[in-house]
N, C-alpha and C positions, 0 to 999 in steps of 0.2 A: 450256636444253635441256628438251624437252617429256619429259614421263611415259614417252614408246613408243619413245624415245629411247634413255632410260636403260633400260631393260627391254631393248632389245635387244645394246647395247653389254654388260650383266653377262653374258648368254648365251653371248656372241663370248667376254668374256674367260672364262669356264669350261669352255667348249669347248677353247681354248687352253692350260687349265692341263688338261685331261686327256690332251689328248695328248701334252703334257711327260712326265704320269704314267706313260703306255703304251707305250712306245716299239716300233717297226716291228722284228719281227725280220729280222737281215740273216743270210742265208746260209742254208747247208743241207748236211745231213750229207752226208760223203764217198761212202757206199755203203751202198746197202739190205742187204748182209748184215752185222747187226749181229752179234760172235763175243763182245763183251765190254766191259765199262762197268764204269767204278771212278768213284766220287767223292771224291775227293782234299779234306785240309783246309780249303779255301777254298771248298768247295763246287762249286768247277769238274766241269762233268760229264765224263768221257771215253771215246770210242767208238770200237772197236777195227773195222774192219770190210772188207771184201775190197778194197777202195781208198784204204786207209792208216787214218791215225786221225782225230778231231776233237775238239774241246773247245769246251764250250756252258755259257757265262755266263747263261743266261735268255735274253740279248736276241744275243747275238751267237756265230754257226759259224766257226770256224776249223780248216781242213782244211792236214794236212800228210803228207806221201807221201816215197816214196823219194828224188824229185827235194832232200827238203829232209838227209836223211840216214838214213831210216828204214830197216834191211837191205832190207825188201821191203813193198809195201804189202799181201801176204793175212797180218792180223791172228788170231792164237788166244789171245790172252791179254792182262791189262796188271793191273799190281798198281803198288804203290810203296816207297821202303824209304829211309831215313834215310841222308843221308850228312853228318856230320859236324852242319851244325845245318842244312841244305836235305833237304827233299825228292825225290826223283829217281825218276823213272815207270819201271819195267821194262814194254818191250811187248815182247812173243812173237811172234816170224812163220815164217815157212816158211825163214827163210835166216840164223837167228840173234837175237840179243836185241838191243832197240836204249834205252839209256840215257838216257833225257831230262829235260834240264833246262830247268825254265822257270819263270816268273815268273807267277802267273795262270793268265790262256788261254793266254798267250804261250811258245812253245817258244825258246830260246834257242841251243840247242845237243843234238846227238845222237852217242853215241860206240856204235860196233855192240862186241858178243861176239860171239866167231863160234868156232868148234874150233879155226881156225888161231891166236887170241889170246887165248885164254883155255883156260880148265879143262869146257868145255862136250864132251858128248862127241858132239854130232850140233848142226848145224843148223838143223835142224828141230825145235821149239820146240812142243811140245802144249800145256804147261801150266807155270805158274811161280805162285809165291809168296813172299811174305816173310814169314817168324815172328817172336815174340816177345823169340829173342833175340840178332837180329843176321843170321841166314842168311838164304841169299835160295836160295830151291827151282829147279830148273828142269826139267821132265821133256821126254826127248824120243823120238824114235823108236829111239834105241840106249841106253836108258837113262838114270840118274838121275845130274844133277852137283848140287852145293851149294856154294856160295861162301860163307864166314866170314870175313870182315874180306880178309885179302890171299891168304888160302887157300882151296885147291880140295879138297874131302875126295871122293874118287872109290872106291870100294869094287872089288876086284877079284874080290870073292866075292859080288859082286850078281846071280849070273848068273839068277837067279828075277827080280829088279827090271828084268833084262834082257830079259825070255822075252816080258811081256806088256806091251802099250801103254798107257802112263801116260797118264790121262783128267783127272783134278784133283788140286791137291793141296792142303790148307785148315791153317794155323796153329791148335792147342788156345791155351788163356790161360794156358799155360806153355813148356816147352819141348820140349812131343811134335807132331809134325806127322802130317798124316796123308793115307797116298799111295793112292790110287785106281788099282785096275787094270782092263783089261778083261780078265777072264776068271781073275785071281786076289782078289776083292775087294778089301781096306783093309791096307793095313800102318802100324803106326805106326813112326816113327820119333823116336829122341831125340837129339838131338845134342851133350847130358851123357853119353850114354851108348853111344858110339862106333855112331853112327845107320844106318851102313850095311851091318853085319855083326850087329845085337844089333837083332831087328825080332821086333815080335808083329803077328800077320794075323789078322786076322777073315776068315774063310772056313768053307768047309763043311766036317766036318760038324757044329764044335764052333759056329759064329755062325749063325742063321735068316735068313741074308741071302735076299733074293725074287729073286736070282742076285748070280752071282759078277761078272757086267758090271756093274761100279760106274763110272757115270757121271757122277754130280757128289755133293758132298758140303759141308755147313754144319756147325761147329759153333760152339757159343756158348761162352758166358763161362763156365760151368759143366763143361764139358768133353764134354755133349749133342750126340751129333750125329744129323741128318739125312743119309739115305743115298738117293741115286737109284739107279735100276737098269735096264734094261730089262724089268725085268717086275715093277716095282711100287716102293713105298717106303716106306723104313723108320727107325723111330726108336728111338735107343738110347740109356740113359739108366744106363750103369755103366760100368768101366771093364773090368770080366770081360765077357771076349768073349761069352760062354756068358748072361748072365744081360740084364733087363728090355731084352728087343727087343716093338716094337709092328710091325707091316706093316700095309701099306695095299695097295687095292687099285680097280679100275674099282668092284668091288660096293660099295666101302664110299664112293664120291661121287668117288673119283678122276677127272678129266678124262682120262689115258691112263696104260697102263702104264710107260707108255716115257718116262722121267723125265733131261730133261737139263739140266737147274739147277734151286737150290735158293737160299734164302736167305730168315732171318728178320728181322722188326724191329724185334724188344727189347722189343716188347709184347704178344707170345703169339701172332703171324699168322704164318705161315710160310707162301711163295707156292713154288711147284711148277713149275716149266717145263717143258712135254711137247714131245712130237712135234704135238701137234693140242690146246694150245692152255695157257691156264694156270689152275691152282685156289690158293685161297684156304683155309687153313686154321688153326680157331683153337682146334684143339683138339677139336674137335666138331664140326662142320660144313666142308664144302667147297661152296665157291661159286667154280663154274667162270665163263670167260671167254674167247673166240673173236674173230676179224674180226667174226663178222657183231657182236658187241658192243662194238667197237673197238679191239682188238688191231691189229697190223699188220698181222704174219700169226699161221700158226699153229704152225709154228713157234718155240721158245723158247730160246735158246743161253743166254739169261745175263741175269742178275735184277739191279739194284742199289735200296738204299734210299737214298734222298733225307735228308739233314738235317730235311726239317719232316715225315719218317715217309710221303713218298708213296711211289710204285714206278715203276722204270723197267724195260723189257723190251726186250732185244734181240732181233731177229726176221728168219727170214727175208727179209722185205719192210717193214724197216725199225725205226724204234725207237717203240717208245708210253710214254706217261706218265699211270698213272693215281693223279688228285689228287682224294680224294673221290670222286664219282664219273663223273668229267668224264675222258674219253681225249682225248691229244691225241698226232697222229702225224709223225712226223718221218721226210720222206724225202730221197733225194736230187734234188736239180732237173733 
């Protein structure tokens, strides 16, 4: 075998082994309106969105809809919570909670909640979470239910939990939760401490909230939280309602006032989800970002962080991922 031979054959076979390396992504997310993304222990991505959910391995989409068992395919939520030594997805829709179990990507099986079989008191599913110890949140349009182990803890004196529409609801790194109103800000709740009847609120005119429309809400390991709002956001760094609140605002680098997810990455960035578009912030600085800088859209419903510290963005027109400084967008086909 001559010289030009062998020089061409190494090329063939390298060429070969990199596209072993790269594999072809198959599929494509179920629905450009992304409402919510969890990444589950395995790292599997999950996307909540107006035509059921999907789950994205790096190289491979898998879409699953009510035809598979889901109450309904319009998505507002999905969290996860422990049962027994498995995993099991809470997703949130317009007609109930849908229970899912699976292996990986792969869904297995899906059992609904609904008011007629459970302790849920509406259908209609805005927001859900699971805490630190054991309960599983669920807000809806008639109020707040909680499931602890085989019980329903329902408060008949909630009628303030009742009055305004549950927007988020976020697990502290103990056993206080903490419930998001539109139009009465933050309540905690403890569920040591009879959670439904026994509530402190940050509200006006004892908390500097930049309103009482509390839209999404982060908090960390410390018990720090970040607060969205419609007209601005805020950081609070006690556990007295009254004391160290910081606000933000358009003036101070804000990308919009109108803040509808939040979430940080364990290494001082906390990303912002507006109406028009998302900011970066690290304590100091805000470094905003748009489509025209490869967002989806501009819209921002819901933030997740990646295992190797990247970002994902749920969007009205679809979902983006940015890795360093590389976007990459993912829509429906």
């Amino acid at each position: 075998m001559n010289r030009l031979a062998i020089i061409f054959l190494s090329i063939t076979v390298i060429l070969i082994s990199c596209n072993k390396d790269e594999p072809e992504i198959t599929g494509s997310i179920a629905g450009n309106h992304v409402t919510a993304i969890y990444i589950d222990e395995n790292g599997i991505r999950w996307f909540g969105t107006d035509n059921g959910i999907s789950s994205y391995d790096g190289n491979v989409w898998k879409n699953y809809s009510d035809n598979d068992g889901l109450p309904c395919n319009c998505i507002s939520d999905i969290d996860a919570r422990q049962i027994e030594t498995e995993s099991q997805l809470m997703v949130g829709t317009s007609q109930g909670v849908g229970l899912v179990n699976k292996a990986l990507n792969v869904i297995h099986s899906i059992t609904s909640l609904t008011s007629s079989n459970s302790g849920l008191r509406s259908n209609r599913i805005l927001t859900l979470a699971q805490d630190k110890v054991g309960g599983s949140w669920f807000g809806t349009d008639d109020g707040l239910s909680v499931q602890f182990g085989n019980n329903w803890l329902i408060g008949d004196k909630d009628s303030l939990v009742k009055e305004f529409e549950i927007t988020d609801i976020a697990a502290g790194p103990d056993t206080i939760s903490y419930v998001c109103f539109y139009g009465r800000g933050i309540a905690l709740m403890d569920l040591d401490v009879d959670a439904l009847t026994t509530v402190t609120y940050y509200e006006h005119p004892l908390s500097p909230l930049p309103s009482m429309n509390v839209q999404a809400i982060f908090v960390d390991g410390y018990n720090y939280q970040w607060i969205g709002t419609d007209n601005g956001l805020a950081f609070h760094g006690n556990f007295d309602p009254s004391k160290e609140w910081q606000l933000y605002y358009e003036s101070d680098g804000l990308i919009n006032k109108n803040v509808l997810s939040l979430k940080s990455d364990g290494d001082g960035i906390t990303w912002i989800g507006t109406i028009a578009g998302v900011s970066r912030f690290d304590g100091e600085e805000f470094i905003n970002y748009t489509s025209v800088d490869g967002l989806a859209g501009d819209t921002v419903y819901c933030i997740a962080i990646d295992p190797d510290g990247s970002a994902w963005f749920g969007t009205n027109n679809g979902a983006s991922h940015l890795q360093g400084d590389v976007w990459t967008t993912y829509r429906e086909d």
